[in-house]
N, C-alpha and C positions, 0 to 999 in steps of 0.2 A: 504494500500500500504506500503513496505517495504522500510521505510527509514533508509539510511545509505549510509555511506561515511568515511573517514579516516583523520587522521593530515594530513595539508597539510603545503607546506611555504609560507612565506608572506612577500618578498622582496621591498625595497626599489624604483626599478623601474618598478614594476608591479603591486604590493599591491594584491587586494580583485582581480582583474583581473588574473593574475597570480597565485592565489592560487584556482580560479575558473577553469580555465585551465586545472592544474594541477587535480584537481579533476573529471573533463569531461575524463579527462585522462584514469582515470581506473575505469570510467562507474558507479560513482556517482551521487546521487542525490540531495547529501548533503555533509557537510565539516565543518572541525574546523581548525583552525589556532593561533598564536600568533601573536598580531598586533607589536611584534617587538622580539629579542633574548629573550628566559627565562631568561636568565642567567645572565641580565645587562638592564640596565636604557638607553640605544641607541635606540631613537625611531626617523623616519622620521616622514616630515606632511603628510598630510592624502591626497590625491589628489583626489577631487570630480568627476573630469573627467574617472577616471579609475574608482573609484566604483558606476560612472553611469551605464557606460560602460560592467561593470558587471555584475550590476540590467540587464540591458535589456536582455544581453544571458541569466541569469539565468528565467526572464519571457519566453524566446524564447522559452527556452528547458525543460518548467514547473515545473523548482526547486522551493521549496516555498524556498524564503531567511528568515521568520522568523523560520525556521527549522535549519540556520546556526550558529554554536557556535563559542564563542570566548573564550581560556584557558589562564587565567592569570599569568604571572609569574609566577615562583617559588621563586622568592628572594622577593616574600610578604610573610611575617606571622606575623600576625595581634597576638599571641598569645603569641609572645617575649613581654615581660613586662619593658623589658631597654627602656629609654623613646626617646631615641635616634630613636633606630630602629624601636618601634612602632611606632611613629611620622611619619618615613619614611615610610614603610607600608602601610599605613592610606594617605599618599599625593598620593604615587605613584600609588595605587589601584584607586584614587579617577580618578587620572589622565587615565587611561585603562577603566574606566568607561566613561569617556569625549570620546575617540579615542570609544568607540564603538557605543556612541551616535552618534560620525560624520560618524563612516561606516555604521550606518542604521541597527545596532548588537540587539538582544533582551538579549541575554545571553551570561552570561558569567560565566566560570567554575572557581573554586578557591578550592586550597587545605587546609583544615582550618586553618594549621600550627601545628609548635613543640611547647611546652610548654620548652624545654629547660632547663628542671630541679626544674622550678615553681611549677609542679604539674597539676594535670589536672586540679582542679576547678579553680584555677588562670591560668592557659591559658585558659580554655573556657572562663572566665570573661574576659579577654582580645580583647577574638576574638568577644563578643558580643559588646563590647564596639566600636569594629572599625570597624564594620562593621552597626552600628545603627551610628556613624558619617558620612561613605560612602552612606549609603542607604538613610540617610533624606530625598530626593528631588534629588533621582536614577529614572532616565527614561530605565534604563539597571536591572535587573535581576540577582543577584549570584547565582548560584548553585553552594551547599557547597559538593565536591565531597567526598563521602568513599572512608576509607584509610585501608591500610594495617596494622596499629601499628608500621611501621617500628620505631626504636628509641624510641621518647618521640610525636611521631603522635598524633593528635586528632583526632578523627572524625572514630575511629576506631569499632564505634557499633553504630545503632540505636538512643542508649541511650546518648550516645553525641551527634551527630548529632539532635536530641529533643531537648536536653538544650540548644543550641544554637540558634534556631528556636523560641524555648519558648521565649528566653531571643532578640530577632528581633523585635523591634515598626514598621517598616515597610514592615508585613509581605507578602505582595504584591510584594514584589521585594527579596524573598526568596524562593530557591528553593534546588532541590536534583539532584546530579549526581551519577545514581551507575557505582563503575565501578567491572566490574564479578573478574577479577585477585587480587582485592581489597578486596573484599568479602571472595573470597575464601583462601588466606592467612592471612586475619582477625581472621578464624575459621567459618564463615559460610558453611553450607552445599548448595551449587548450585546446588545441583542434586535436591531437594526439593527446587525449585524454588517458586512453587507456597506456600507452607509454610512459607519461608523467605518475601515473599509480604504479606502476611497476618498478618506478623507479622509487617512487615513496616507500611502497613496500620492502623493498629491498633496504632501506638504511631507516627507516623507523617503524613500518610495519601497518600494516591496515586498520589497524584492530587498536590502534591508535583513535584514528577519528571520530568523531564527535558529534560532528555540526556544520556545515557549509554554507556560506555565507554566500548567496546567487545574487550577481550582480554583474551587468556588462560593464565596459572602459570608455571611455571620453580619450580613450591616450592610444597611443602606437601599442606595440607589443618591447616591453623592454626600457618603456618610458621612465620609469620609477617616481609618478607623478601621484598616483592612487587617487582617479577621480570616477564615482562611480557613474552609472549612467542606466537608464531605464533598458529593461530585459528585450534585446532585438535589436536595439538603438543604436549600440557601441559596433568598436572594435572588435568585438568576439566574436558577435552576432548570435540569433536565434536556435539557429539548428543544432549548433557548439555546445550552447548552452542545456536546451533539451537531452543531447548526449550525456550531459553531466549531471544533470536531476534525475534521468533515467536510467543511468549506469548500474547495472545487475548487484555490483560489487558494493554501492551504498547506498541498498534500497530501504534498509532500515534509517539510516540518519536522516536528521531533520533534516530541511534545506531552508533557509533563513533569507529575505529579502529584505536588502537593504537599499533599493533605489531610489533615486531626487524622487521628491515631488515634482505634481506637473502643476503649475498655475496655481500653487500653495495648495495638494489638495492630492493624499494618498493617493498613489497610484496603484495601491495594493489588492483591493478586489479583483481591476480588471486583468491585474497581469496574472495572479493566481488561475484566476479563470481563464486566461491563454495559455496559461503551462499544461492546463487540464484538459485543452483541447488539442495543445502541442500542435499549433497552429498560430502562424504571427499574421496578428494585426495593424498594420502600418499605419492607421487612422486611430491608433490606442490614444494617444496625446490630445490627438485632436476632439474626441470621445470625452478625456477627462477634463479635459481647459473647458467643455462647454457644460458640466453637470454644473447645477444649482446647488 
């Protein structure tokens, strides 16, 4: 069965309930969210009533809730070597890992962070370090997402993304997020999908993965720019894409849509709905810029 769903949000007076909603919304089966702003440490308490409340429609309506991810900040990077900021890092991630244990969350997505100038082997030694302090006695799951290289990125190949795996003692609670936009302005070829898995498999292993983040490129292939772009639209294209939500090999994992909006205004039902019919609509945009 075709699992997938989109970012959703996860407000204050609605929580895990309202970002269920919201994702029932445009005919999901599944869903990610942030348990509070990326972009700041402003986090409300977790209100057990609402993500009871949520468990039960999501039993109602047969969503498996351990299929739902949670994406951690952006203002963690565990990879910054100032001891300042890695200290904070290392609490706050600890703390998002606490809030997913209380929402009933298996996973959680994390970007591995900038090295910042350090160099990569000093930021990946960084990031293994604060993340073997977060995972000791983690009942939550990171998966360490691919990145595009933008700037001083890690996690930008395979072969980072291993080292840091290697370098995990609590490899039970280590995992992988590909995301395709990520890939593909990394410099992978997603049209050879099944070769980039075989290659993944080969140095970290399939049984790895998690979660994939479906998103086309705005960028060449190798750009290291990481700009997503609506499902058809990009550099990847449509059919690429289908190959890889339909891929034999990860029919169990989620697949997570993170595409712009169109005209300020989810693009997430209708493109769900074109994946379902695995069939592109080239008037999608034009469809969504004119809803009321």
């Amino acid at each position: 069965m075709l699992i997938i769903g989109s970012h959703v949000g996860f407000n204050k007076n609605d929580q895990l309930l309202g970002s269920l909603k919201e994702a029932l919304s445009y005919g999901a089966n599944t869903f990610m969210f942030y348990t509070g702003a990326p972009q700041n440490t402003v986090r409300g308490k977790i209100e057990d009533g609402l993500t009871l409340q949520a468990m039960e429609i999501m039993k109602d309506k047969g969503i498996d809730y351990s299929k739902v991810i949670v994406h951690a900040p952006y203002i963690i990077n565990l990879a910054n070597g100032d001891v300042d900021k890695f200290s904070f890092s290392v609490r706050f991630l600890r703390e998002e890992v606490d809030r997913c244990a209380m929402l009933g969350i298996k996973w959680m997505v994390l970007h591995p962070g900038s090295h910042v100038g350090l160099g990569v082997d000093s930021g990946i030694d960084n990031i293994i370090r604060g993340l073997n302090e977060v995972l000791e006695d983690s009942p939550v799951t990171i998966l360490l997402e691919t990145m595009a290289g933008k700037g001083t990125e890690i996690g930008r190949n395979f072969d980072e993304v291993k080292r840091i795996i290697d370098g995990v003692e609590n490899k039970e609670r280590i995992g992988v997020c590909l995301d395709t936009c990520h890939l593909h302005d990394a410099g992978y070829d997603v049209s050879k999908f099944g070769e980039l898995l075989d290659e993944f498999d080969e140095k970290i292993g399939l049984s790895r993965i998690k979660c994939i983040h479906v998103n086309d490129s705005k960028n060449e292939c190798g750009s290291h720019k990481d700009r997503h772009e609506n499902i058809g639209f990009g550099n990847i294209g449509f059919d690429n894409l289908i190959n890889i939500i339909y891929n034999k090999r990860l029919e169990d994992i989620p697949k997570i849509l993170e595409t712009p909006y169109v005209s300020e205004k989810p693009p997430y039902k209708e493109e769900i709905e074109m994946i379902r019919n695995k069939k592109f609509d080239e008037d999608l945009k034009k469809k969504i810029s004119s809803l009321e």
